[in-house]
N, C-alpha and C positions, 0 to 999 in steps of 0.2 A: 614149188608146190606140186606132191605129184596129185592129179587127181584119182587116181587107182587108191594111195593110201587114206585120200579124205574118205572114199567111200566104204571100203572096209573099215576103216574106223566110225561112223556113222555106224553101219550095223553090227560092229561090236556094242559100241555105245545104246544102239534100240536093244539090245540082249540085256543090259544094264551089268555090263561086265565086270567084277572088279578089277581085276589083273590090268586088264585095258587102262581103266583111269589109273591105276597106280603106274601104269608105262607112261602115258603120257604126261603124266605130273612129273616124271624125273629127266623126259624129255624136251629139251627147251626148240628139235627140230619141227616141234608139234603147233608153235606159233602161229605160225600164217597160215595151217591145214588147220587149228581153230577159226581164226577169223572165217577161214572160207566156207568153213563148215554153214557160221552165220548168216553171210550172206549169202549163199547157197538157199540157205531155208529161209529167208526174208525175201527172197528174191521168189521162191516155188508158191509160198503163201501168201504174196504181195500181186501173183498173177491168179491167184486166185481170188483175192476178194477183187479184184479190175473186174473178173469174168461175173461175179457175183454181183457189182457193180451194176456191170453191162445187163444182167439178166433183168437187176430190178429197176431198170432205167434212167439210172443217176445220170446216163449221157458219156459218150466217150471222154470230152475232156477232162470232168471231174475223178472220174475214173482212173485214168494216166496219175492225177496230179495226186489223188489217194493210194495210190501203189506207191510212187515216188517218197513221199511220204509217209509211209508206212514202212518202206524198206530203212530208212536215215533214224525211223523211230526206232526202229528194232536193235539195229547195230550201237545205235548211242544206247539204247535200254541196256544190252549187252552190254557195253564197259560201265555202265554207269554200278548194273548189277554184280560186277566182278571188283569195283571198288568196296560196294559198298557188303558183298559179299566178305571180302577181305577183312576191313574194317572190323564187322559186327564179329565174327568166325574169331579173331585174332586177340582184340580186343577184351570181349566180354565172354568167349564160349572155347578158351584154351586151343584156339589153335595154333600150328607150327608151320604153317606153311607160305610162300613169298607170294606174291600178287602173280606173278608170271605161271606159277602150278596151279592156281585157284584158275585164271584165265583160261590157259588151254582145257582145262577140265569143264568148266564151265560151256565152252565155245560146242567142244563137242555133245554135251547134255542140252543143246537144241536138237538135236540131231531127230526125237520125232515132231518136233514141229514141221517136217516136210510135208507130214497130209495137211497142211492147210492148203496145201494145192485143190485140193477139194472141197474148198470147204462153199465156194458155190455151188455144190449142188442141193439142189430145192430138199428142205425136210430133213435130209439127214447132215449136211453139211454143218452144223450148229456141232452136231454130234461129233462127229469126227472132232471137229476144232476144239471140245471141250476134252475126249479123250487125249490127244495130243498132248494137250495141256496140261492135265494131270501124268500123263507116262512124261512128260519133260519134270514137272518136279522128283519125279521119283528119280531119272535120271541126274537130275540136279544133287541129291540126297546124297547119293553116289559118289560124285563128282565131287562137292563138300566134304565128306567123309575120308575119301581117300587124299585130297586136294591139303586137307585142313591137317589130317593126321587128328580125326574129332573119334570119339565115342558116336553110337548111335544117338540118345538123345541131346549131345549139342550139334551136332549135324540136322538134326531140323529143326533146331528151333534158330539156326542159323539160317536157314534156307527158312523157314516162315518170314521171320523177322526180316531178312534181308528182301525177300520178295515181294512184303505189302509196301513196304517204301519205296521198292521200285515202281511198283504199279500204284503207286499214290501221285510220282511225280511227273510218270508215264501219262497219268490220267490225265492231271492239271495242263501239262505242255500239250496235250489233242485236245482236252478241250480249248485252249486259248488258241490254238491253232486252227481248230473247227469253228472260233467266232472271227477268225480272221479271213474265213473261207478258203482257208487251204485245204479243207477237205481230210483232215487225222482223223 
């Protein structure tokens, strides 16, 4: 994994490049510089909500154990989102492309959730984190599109579709996890 090519790919990827996903979909060296991509930014916006945590007094321990868990949510939402991306894209919206192109495309369309590193700060931190989040679907769109070999309208409604399920199941597993006091 070099970390020189994760990080110019990452800000190819915030450019919302095409070229870029379409190299990375036919490159299968792009593997583990996806995953890292993930945790990378699970890891930058996991230390951010600790610090966010810390601010609003949840207490160090809970804190640690809300990062922890917040990073294992992430990376499993990630493949969870890149089956079920597959799946739906493949399935019901004409796409052509293997699980491993939709992955690495995917891995790197986290790529601006890195400001959730910020996202403790008081006021605007919300902000940030909800910008992020919509330049990562847009990213995503992208990354479906070139990934899938889709048209523009089945490429989001792949990427809707595949996203509320993710964050449907996302949700159910924090919450059971939040009444188990692990802190999601």
């Amino acid at each position: 994994m070099d970390f020189n090519r994760i990080i110019n790919g990452m800000l190819r990827a915030l450019r919302l490049d095409k070229a870029f996903f379409e190299e990375v979909e036919h490159d299968p060296t792009y593997n583990q510089d996806a995953l890292g991509v993930v945790i990378l930014v699970s890891l930058l916006s996991g230390v951010g909500s600790f610090l966010g945590g810390l601010i609003e007094g949840r207490g160090f321990l809970n804190a640690i154990l809300g990062l922890i868990v917040g990073i294992l949510l992430a990376v499993v939402g990630y493949f969870l989102w890149v089956y079920v991306t597959h799946w739906i894209g493949t399935r019901l919206f004409k796409g052509t492309g293997d699980r491993g192109e939709v992955q690495r495309a995917l891995g790197f369309a986290y790529s601006p959730q890195i400001l959730g590193v910020l996202s403790f700060i008081p006021c605007v931190g919300g902000i940030i984190a909800l910008v992020a989040w919509v330049w990562s679907i847009a990213a995503a769109f992208v990354a479906v599109r070139q990934s899938l070999d889709q048209d523009d309208t089945n490429a989001a409604l792949t990427v809707i579709i595949s996203g509320i399920a993710v964050l449907i199941v996302i949700a159910v597993v924090s919450l059971i996890l939040g009444g188990l006091g692990l802190g999601a």
